[in-house]
C-alpha positions as CSV (number, residue, x, y, z in Angstrom):
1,X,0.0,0.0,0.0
2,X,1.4,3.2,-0.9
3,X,1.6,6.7,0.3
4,X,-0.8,7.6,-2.9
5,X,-3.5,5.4,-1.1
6,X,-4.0,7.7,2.0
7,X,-7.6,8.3,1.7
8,X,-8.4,4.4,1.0
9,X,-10.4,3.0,3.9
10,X,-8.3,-0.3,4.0
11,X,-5.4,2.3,4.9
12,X,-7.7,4.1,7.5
13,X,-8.4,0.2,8.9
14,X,-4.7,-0.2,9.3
15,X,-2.3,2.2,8.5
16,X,0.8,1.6,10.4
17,X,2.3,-0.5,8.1
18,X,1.9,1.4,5.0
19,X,3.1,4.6,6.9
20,X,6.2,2.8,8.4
21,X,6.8,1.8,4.6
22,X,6.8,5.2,3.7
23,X,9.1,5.9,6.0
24,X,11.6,4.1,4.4
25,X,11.4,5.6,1.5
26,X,12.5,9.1,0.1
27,X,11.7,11.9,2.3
28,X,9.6,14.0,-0.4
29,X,6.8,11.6,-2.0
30,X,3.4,12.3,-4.0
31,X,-0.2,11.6,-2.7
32,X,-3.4,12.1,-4.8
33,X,-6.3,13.6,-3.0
34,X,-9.3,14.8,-4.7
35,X,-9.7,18.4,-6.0
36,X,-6.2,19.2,-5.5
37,X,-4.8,16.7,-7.3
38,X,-0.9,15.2,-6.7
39,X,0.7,16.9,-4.2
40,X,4.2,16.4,-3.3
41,X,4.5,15.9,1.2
42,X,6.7,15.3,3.5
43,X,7.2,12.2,5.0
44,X,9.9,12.3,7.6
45,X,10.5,15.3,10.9
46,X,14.0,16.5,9.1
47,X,11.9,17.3,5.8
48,X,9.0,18.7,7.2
49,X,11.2,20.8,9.5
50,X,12.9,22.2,6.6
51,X,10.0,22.5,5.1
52,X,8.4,24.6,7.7
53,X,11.7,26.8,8.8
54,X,13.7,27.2,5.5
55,X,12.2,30.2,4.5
56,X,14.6,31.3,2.0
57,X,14.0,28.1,-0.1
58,X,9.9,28.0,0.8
59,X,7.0,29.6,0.4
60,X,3.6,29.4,2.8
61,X,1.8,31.6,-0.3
62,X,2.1,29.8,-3.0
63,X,2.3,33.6,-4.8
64,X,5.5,34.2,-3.7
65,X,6.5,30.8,-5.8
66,X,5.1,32.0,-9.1
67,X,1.8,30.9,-8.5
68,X,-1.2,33.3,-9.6
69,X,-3.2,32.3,-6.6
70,X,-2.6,31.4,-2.2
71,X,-3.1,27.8,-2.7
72,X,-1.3,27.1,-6.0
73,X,-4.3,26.4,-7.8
74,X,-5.7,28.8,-11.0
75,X,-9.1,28.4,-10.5
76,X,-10.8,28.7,-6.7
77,X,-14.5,29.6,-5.6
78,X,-14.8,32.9,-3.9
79,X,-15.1,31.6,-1.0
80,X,-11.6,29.3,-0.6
81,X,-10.0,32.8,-1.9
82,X,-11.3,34.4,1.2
83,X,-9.7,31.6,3.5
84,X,-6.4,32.3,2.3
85,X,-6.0,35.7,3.6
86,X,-5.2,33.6,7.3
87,X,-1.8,33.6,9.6
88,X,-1.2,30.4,8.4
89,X,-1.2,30.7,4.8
90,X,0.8,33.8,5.0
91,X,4.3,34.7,4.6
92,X,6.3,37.4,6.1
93,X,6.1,40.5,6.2
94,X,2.2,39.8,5.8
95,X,2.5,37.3,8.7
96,X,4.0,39.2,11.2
97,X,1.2,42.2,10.6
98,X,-1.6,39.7,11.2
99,X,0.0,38.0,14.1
100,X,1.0,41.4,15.7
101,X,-3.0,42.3,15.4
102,X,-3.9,38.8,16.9
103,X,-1.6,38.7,19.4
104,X,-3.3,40.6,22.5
105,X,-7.0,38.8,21.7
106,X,-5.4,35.7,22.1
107,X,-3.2,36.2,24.3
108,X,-6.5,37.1,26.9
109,X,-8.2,34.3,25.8
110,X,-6.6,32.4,29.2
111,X,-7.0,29.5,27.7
112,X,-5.8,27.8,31.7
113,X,-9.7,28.9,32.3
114,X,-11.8,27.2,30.1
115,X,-10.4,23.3,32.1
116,X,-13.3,23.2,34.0
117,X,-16.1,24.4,31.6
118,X,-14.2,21.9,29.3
119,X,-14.5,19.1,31.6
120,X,-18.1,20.2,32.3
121,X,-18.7,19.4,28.4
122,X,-17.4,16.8,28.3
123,X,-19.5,15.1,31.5
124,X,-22.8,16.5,29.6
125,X,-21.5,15.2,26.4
126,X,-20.8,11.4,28.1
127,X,-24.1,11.9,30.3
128,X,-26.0,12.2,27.1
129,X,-24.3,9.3,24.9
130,X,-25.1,7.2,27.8
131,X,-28.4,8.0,28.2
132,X,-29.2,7.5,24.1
133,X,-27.2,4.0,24.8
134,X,-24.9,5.5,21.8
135,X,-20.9,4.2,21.8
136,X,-19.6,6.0,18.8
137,X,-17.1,8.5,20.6
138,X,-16.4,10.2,17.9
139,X,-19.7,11.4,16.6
140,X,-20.9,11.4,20.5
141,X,-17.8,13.5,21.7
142,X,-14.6,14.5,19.4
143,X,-16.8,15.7,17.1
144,X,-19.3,18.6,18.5
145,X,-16.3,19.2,21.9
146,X,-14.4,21.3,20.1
147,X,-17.1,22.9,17.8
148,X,-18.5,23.5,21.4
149,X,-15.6,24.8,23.1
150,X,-14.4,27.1,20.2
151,X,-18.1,28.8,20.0
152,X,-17.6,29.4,23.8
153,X,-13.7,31.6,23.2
154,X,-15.8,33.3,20.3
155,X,-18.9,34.3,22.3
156,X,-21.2,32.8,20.2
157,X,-24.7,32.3,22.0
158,X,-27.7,30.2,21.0
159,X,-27.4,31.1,17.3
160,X,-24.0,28.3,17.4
161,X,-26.9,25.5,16.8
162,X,-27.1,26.8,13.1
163,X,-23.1,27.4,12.7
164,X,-23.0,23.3,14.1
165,X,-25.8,22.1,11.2
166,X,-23.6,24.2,8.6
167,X,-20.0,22.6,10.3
168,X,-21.5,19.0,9.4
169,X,-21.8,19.6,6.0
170,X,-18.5,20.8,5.6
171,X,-17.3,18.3,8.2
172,X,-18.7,15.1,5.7
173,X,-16.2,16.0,3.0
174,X,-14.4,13.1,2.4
175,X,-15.1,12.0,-0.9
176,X,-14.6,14.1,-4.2
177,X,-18.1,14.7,-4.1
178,X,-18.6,15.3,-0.5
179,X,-15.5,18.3,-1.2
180,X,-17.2,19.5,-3.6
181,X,-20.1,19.9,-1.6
182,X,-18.4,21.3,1.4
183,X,-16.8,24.0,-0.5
184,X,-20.4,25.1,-1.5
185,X,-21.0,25.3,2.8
186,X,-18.3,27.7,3.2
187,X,-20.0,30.8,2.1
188,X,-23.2,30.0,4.5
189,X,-20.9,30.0,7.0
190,X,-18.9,33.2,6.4
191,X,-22.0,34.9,6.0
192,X,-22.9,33.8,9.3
193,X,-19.3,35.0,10.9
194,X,-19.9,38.2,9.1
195,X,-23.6,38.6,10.4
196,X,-21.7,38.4,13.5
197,X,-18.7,40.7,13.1
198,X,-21.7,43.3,12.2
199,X,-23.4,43.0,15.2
200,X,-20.6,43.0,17.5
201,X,-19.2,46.7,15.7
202,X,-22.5,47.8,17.5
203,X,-22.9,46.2,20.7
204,X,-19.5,44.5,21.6
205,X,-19.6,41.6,24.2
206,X,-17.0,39.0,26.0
207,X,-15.4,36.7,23.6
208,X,-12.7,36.6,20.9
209,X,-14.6,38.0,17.9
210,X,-14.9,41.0,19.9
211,X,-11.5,41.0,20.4
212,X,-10.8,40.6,17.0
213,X,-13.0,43.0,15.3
214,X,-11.6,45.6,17.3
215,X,-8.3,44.5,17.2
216,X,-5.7,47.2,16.6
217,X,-1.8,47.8,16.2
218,X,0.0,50.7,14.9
219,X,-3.1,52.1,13.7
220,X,-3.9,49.1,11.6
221,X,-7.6,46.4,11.8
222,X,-7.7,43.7,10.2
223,X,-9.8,43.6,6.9
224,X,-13.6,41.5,6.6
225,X,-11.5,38.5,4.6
226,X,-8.9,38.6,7.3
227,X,-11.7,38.4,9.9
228,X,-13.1,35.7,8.6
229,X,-9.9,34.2,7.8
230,X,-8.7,33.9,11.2
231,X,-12.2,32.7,12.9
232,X,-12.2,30.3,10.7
233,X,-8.8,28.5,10.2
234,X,-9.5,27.9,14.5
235,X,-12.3,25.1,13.3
């Protein structure tokens, strides 16, 4: 089984074999996965830390490598082009602007504080599997936690049951089909992020997009596409 195999379900069954294959192998190899196409990745820590550090040899934007778009790829719905305006698809001195404005939100978030509402979560979360006599952890727990707890850092209220219904569609994406679909999700849920940024311009309250949308350093706020950039590269 092969590196170009990742998404097969006999690989997801039992992948430690294949992936200890690859490892012997070279350290740059090619995967197919759909939309995107063949990709070269890296497949061992000393690659993928050049990868990630060498900056004079690599680009994050795949503009500054001759490419006429973020991601490397000509044709894009509006909506993926708005997702690449994010700290992580950025080089410098782009990325050191947005992390400068992101800093001090962040920073307050006191992340230390949300153990015990996280633990309380998770108890309702389990209470609730038990009592429906469902097993599946993952659909039970992974999956809506962190939905759950990154809603609370936002300051989302009630209105979070509509963002979750819109997350599953996106979250099914496995197939090429079930991409394809997905991509068509992601403008509902930036016009939902920027229903929000609108209200909280007007009546500011606790949370991060707060924080955000009034972020500020040397005079500079983030734009609307970097807003929703940065809320949501955190899902």
């Amino acid at each position: 089984m092969s590196l170009s195999r990742l998404g097969t379900q006999a690989l997801k069954r039992s992948p430690h074999a294949a992936l200890a294959a690859a490892l012997t192998g070279p350290p740059v190899q090619e995967m197919s996965i759909p939309i995107f196409g063949r990709l070269a990745v890296t497949v061992s820590h000393a690659a993928s830390q050049d990868l990630l550090k060498d900056t004079d040899r690599f680009a994050v934007d795949a503009r500054n490598a001759g490419h006429s778009s973020a991601f490397g790829l000509p044709l894009l719905p509006k909506s993926l082009k708005v997702l690449a305006s994010n700290v992580l698809t950025m080089d410098d001195p782009d990325h050191r602007r947005l992390r400068k404005l992101v800093d001090g939100p962040f920073r307050r978030a006191a992340v230390g504080t949300l153990r015990a509402p996280i633990a309380l979560q998770v108890s309702r979360l389990l209470d609730g599997m038990e009592a429906a006599g469902q097993t599946d952890l993952v659909n039970g727990l992974f999956r809506p936690l962190p939905l759950q707890v990154i809603c609370d850092m936002l300051g989302l209220g009630e209105n979070r049951k509509q963002l979750f219904a819109l997350f599953d569609g996106i979250a099914a994406g496995s197939t090429f089909w079930g991409m394809v679909r997905a991509v068509f999700q992601i403008g509902p849920v930036q016009q939902f992020f920027g229903d929000e940024f609108a209200r909280v311009r007007v009546e500011p309250r606790p949370g991060l997009i707060t924080e955000l949308v009034h972020a500020e350093a040397d005079g500079d706020r983030m734009s609307e596409e970097e807003l929703l950039a940065m809320v949501f590269v955190m899902f």
